[in-house]
Structures are given as C-alpha cells and as structure tokens.
C-alpha positions in Angstrom: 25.6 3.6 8.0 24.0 2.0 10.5 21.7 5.1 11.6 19.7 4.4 8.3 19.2 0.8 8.8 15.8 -0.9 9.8 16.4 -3.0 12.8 15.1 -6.9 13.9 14.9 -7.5 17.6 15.5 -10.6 18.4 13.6 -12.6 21.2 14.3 -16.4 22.5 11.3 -18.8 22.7 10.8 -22.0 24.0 8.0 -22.4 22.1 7.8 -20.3 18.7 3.7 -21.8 18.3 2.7 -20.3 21.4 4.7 -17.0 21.2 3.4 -16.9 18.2 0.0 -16.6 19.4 0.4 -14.5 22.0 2.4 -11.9 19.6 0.1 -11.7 16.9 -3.7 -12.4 18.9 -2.9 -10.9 22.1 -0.1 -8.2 21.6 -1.7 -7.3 17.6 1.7 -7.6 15.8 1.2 -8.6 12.6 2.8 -12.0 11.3 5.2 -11.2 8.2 7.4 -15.2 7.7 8.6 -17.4 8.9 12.4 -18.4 8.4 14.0 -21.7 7.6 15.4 -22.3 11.4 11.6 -21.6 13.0 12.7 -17.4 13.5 8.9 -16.1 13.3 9.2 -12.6 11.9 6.3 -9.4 13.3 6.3 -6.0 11.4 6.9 -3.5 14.1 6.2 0.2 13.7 8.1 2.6 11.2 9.4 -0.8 9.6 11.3 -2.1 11.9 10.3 -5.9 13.0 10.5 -8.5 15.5 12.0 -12.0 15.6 10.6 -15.0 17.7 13.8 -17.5 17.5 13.6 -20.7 19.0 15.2 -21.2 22.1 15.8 -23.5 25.2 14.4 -22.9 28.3 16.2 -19.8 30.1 17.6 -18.3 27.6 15.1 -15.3 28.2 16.7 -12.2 30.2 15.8 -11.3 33.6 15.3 -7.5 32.1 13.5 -5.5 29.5 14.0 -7.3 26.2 11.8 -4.6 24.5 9.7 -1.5 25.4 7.3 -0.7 23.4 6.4 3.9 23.3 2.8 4.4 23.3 0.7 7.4 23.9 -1.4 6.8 26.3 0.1 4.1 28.7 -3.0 3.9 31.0 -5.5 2.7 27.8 -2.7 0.1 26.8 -2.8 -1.1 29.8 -6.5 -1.9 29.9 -6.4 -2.6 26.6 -3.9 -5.3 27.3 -5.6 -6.5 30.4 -9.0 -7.2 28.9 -6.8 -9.6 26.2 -5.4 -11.5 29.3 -1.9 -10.1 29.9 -0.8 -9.3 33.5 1.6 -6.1 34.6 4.3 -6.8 37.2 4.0 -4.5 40.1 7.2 -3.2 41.8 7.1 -2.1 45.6 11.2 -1.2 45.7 13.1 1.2 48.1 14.2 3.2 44.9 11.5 2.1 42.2 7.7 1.9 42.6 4.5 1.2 40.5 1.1 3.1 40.8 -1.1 0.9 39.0 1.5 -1.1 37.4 2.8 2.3 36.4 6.3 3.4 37.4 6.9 7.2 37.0 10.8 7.9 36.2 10.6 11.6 36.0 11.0 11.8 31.5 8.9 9.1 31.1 6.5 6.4 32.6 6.5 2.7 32.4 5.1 -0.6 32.8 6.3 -4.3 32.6 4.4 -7.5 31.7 5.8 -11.1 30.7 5.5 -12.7 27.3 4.1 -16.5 27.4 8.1 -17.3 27.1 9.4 -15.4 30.0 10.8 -12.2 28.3 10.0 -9.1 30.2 8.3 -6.9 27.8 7.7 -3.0 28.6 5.1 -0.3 27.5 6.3 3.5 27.7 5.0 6.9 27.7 7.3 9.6 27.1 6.8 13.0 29.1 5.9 16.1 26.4 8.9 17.3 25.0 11.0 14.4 25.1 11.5 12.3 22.1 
C-alpha cells in the first residue's frame, strides 16, 4: 500500500546549480544523486527525500510546495536568518504574522522563498497534535 511507501517531493528549478546550493549549504539537506535528467535528490527526515527537477521559469506554485515540522519554530527562524534566508510577513484581514509567525490555532507557521521561487514553510505543531 501506499501508507508504507517513502515519499520524493518533487520541486521545479530554473536553475538545479543554485538550488542546489541553497538546499544543501543554506537549508542543511544533505545531497544523496543526482539523476540522469539533472533531478538533484536531498535525504529528508524519516527517509523520505526531496527532488530538485529542472524546470522553466514559472513553473514554481504561488503556494506552499513544502512545510517542513520543527520544534521550535522561533530558533529555526534565527537559525535560518543568520544563513541569509528571508520570511514573508502577512498583514491579511483573515491571516496575520507576529514575527513572521502566523498562529492558526493547532499549529504555527512561517513562509520563506527558495532561490527558485517555491514558497517553502517551517511548522510547529501545538502539544498534542501530531
């Protein structure tokens, strides 16, 4: 069954090189191949991975392409921020961020932009939820 399966999330990239980069130097994901059409391959958590396929301009989505679940969403933020990456703030009617934080009641987010234009997202789950 699928349930049992590791997964690959798949990300378009203008530029594979300088995704690359960013992924593995900036984000820490660790570089695993690299497949015959240009697809660069990151080991994720719990064994599941990413791909980095190549991509024309605008083919990245205007919405979260990933979230990564952290524990502690206000050190990965700094964390983040002293490598160079840069959260989105939201000021909406129905949808604001504290800090580049945005608290949804079960959990709390934040966004940020890979080098390729993919909207990327940390979250923090509220105790209990899973």
């Amino acid at each position: 069954m699928l349930t049992a399966t590791r997964t690959t999330t798949m990300l378009p990239v203008e530029d594979p090189e300088r995704a690359g980069r960013f992924y593995a130097d900036v984000l820490g994901l660790k570089p695993l191949t690299t497949t015959a059409d240009g697809t660069r391959i990151f080991a994720l958590g719990q064994g599941d991975s990413l791909g980095l396929r190549p991509a024309e301009k605008g083919a990245q989505s205007g919405h979260t392409a990933i979230s990564f679940e952290v524990p502690d969403i206000e050190g990965e933020i700094r964390e983040l921020e002293d490598r160079g990456v840069r959260f989105e703030d939201y000021d909406l009617p129905d949808f604001k961020t504290t800090n580049h934080v945005a608290d949804m009641g079960g959990e709390r987010a934040a966004w940020f932009l890979d080098t390729e234009g993919n909207v990327l997202c940390l979250h923090e789950l509220s105790d209990g939820e899973a």
